[in-house]
Structures are given as structure tokens and as C-alpha cells.
Legacy VTK file of the C-alpha trace (Angstrom):
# vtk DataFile Version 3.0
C-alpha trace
ASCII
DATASET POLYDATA
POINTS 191 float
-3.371 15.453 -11.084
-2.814 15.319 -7.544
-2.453 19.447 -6.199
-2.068 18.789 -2.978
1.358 17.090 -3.954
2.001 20.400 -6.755
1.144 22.661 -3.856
3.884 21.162 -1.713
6.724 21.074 -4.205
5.625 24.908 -5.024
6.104 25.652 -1.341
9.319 24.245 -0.773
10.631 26.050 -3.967
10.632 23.106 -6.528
10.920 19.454 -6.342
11.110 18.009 -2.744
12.541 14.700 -1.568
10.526 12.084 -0.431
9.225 11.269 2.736
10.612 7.273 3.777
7.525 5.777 4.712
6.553 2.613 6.615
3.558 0.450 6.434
1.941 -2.450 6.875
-0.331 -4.631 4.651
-2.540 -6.964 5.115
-2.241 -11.018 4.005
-3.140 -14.273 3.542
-0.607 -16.598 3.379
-0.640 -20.071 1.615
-2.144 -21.885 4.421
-5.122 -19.049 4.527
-4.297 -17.759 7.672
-4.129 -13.863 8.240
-0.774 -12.008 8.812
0.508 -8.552 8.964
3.841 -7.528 6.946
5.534 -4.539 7.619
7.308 -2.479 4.190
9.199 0.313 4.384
9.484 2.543 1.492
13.081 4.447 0.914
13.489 7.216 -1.796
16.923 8.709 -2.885
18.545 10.047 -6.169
18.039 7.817 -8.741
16.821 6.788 -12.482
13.407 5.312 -11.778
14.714 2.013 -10.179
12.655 0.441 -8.440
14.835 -1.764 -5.425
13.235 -4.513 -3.610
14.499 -6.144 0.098
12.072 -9.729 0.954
13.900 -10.209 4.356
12.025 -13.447 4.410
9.526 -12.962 1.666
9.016 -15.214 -1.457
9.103 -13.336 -4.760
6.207 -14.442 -6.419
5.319 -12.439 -10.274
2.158 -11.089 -8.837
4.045 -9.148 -5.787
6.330 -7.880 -8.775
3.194 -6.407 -10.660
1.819 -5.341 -8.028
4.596 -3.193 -7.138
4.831 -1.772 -11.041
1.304 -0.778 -11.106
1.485 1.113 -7.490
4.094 2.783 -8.871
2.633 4.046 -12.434
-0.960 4.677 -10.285
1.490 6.632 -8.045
2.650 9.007 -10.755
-0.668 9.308 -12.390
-2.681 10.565 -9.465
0.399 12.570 -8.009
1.753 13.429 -11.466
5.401 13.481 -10.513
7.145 11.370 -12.612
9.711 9.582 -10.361
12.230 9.315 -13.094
14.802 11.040 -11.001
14.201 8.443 -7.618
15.175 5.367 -6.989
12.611 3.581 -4.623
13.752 1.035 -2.195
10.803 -1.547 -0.819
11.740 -3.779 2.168
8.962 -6.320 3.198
9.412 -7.994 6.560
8.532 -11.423 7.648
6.521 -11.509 10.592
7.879 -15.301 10.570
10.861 -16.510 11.076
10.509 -19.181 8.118
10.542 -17.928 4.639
6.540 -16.869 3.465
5.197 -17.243 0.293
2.657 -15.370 -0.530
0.866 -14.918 -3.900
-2.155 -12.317 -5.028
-1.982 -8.454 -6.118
-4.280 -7.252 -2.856
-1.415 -5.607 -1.609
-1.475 -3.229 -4.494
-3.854 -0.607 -3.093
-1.528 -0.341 0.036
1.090 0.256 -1.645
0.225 2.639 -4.388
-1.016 4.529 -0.636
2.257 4.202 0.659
4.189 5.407 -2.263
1.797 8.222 -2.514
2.384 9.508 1.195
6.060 9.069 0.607
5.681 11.397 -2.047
3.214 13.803 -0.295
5.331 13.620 2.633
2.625 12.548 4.680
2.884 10.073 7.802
0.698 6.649 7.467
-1.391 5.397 10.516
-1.267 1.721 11.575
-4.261 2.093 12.749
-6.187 1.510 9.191
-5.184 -0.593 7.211
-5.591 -1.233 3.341
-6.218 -4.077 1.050
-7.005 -4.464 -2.597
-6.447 -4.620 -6.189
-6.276 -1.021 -8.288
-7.283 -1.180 -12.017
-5.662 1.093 -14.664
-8.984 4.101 -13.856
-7.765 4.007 -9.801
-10.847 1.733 -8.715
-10.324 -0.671 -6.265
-11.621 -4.219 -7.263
-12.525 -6.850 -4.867
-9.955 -9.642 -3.204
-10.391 -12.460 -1.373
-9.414 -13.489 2.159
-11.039 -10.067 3.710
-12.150 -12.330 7.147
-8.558 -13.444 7.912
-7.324 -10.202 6.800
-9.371 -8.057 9.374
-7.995 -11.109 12.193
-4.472 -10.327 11.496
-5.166 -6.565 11.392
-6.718 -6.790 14.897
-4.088 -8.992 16.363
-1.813 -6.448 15.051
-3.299 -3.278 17.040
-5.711 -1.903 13.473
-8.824 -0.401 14.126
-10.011 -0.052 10.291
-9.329 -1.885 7.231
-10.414 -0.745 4.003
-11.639 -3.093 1.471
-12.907 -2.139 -2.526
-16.420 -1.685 -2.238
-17.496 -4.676 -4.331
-15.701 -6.941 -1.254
-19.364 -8.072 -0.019
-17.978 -5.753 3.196
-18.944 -3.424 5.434
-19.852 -3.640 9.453
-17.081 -5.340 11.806
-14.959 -8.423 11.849
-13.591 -9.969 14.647
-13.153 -6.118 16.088
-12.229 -4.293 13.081
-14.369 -2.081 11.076
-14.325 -2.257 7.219
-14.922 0.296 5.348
-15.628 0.058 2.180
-14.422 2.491 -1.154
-14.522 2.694 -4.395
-10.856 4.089 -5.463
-7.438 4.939 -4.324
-8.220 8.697 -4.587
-11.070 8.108 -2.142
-8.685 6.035 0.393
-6.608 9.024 0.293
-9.436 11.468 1.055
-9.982 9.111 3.967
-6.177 8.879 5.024
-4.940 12.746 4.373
LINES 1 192
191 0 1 2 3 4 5 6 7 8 9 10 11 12 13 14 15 16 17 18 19 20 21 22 23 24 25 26 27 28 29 30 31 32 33 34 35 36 37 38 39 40 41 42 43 44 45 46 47 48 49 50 51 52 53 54 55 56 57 58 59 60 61 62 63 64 65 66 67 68 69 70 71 72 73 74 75 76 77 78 79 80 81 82 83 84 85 86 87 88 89 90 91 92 93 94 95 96 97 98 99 100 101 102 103 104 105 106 107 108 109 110 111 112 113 114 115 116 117 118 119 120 121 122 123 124 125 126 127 128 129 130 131 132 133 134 135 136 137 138 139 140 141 142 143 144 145 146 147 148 149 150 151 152 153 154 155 156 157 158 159 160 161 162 163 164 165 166 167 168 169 170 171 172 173 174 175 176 177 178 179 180 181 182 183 184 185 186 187 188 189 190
């Protein structure tokens, strides 16, 4: 159970609201090459929907399951059930064309997102995060880490943060990965 999330609620005298977050994972699209795209998490009054804007992005099942499991890692580490929200994604093209993308290594960024939503916590562009989260909170390792930490310089990152079993470490093209083990240790990084 996440306290620093119970300690928050308790302070503002129950259940708070939220904090709309925006931030920006890492890609590879179907051509291999590197991109940034910018989501934007919304939270209102809700039953546990879960709303989802492309703006330019393909729907693909594994962007849909990815977004499922960041939201039941989400409640397990934070242990608010978010029953009572409904949570609006948007995803932004950084093209003009429509983008397809496929893969579940945007899962780790946005269980991290939801989670400083949640917290009420701001997100850096600065790091970025990729990976896959299994049902313990470990990250496990994705491909397409070289073209990743490209994109993430082009777009003004410093840091991305791979799963430790990425073959990673050191610098890419400018960007220093850091390797870890779980979400709850990206968020000791982050917060």
C-alpha cells in the first residue's frame, strides 16, 4: 500500500481529487524509428471508466492492455480503488499522419502517470520511462531502447529509464539510462 498517497487523502480530510497529469512516452513506431507522444491524463466523477482520445493514434489491443494493467498496478501500489473516477487518456500524434504503433512498453509510463495523478504529484519531461510491468510491479525488458533514448533526446529528456534486464545502462546518443527493477523503485526515483 502506497502511504504516501493515504497520508495525503488523511491531510486533506478524506478522499482528494486527482491531479490531471501530462506526460510523455517513449516509442517505436512501425518503421523502427524513435518518437515521443505526449498523453494527458484527466480524472473526474465517475464509475471506473476508463475514456480514451488517439488524436492520431492507431488503437492497437496491446495499447488497450496496456492501459488496463497501469490502471489495476495503479490501485494496487496506491490502494485507492478508482471506482468512483472516470479517467480520460488523450495520446497525441507527434505526426500529422495517423501512427500505428503496437507493444505494451508504454505500460510502465503510464501506470507512473496514473500514479502521480493520483498522488497529486507533477511529472518531469526531463526523464522519461519505458517498459513492460508484470502482475508483482517488476519491470521486464522491451525492445527498441536505442531509438527510444534518440527520440527522448530530440525531445529535450535527459534520462530514460529502462527495466533492468534491458542490456542498459551508460548513455545513448546523450541520454542516460538508468536502469530499475520495478515501478515502486521508478517512483522512489521520480517523487
Amino acid at each position: 500500500m502506497d502511504t504516501g498517497f493515504q497520508s495525503l487523502a488523511t491531510l486533506a480530510g478524506g478522499a482528494t481529487t486527482p491531479l490531471d497529469t501530462r506526460y510523455y512516452l517513449p516509442a517505436v513506431d512501425a518503421d523502427g524509428a524513435g518518437l515521443v507522444v505526449e498523453t494527458t491524463f484527466k480524472f473526474a466523477a465517475g464509475d471506473g471508466e476508463l475514456f480514451v482520445n488517439l488524436n492520431g493514434i492507431e488503437l492497437r489491443h496491446d495499447l488497450q492492455r496496456a492501459l488496463d494493467e497501469a490502471k489495476q498496478t495503479a490501485t494496487r501500489l496506491t490502494g485507492r480503488s478508482l471506482a468512483d473516477i472516470a479517467i480520460h487518456v488523450s495520446f497525441v500524434s507527434p505526426e500529422s499522419d495517423t501512427l500505428a504503433l503496437q507493444g505494451k512498453s508504454w505500460e510502465a509510463g503510464l501506470t507512473v502517470a496514473l500514479i502521480a495523478g493520483l498522488r497529486q504529484q507533477p511529472l518531469s519531461s526531463e526523464t522519461l520511462i519505458t517498459g513492460i510491468v508484470d502482475d508483482n510491479g517488476h519491470l521486464l525488458p522491451v525492445g527498441g531502447i536505442e531509438a527510444k533514448a534518440r527520440s527522448a533526446r530530440a525531445f529535450g529528456a535527459t534520462e530514460l529509464v529502462v527495466p533492468s534486464g534491458a542490456d542498459s545502462g551508460g548513455t545513448i546518443e546523450g541520454v542516460r539510462l538508468t536502469p530499475v527493477e520495478s515501478v515502486s523503485d521508478v517512483l522512489d526515483r521520480l517523487f
